[in-house]
C-alpha positions, 0 to 999 in steps of 0.5 A, spaced: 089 722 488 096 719 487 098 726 491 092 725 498 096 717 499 103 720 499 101 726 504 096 720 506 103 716 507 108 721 510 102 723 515 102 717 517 110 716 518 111 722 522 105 721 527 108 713 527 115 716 529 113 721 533 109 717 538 116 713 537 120 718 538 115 721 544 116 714 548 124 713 547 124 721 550 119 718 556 123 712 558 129 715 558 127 720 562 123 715 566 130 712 566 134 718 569 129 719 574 131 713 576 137 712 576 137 718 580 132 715 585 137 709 586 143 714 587 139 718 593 138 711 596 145 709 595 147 715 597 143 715 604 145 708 606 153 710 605 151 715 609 148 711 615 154 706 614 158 712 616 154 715 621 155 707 624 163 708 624 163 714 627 157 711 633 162 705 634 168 710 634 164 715 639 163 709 643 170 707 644 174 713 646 167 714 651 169 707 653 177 708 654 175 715 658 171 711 663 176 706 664 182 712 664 177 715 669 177 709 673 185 708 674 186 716 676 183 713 683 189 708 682 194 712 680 
């Protein structure tokens, strides 16, 4: 009788801490996958960023070609 309540016990300890130790394993896994989620997002914008730059960059050599092409007429 003593002996079915202590395995009793310590079923009941490893079934408790297992499903606990199953949730800390699932939130740091849900943890990870989003934090890679964000560092993706992170990573898209910065490269949008500098596709912006060099856009603005394009757009200005573009701008200072017509203008040089304007004054061949002048030269």
């Amino acid at each position: 009788m003593y002996y079915e309540v202590i395995i009793r016990r310590l079923y009941d300890r490893r079934v408790f801490y297992g499903t606990i130790g199953m949730t800390v394993a699932h939130s740091a896994a849900y943890s990870a996958i989003a934090l890679s989620l964000l560092s993706f997002v992170i990573c898209i914008y910065s490269l949008k960023g500098l596709a912006s730059r060099i856009n603005a960059i394009n757009a200005k050599i573009v701008e200072e070609t017509m203008e040089f092409r304007g004054m061949e007429n002048f030269i």
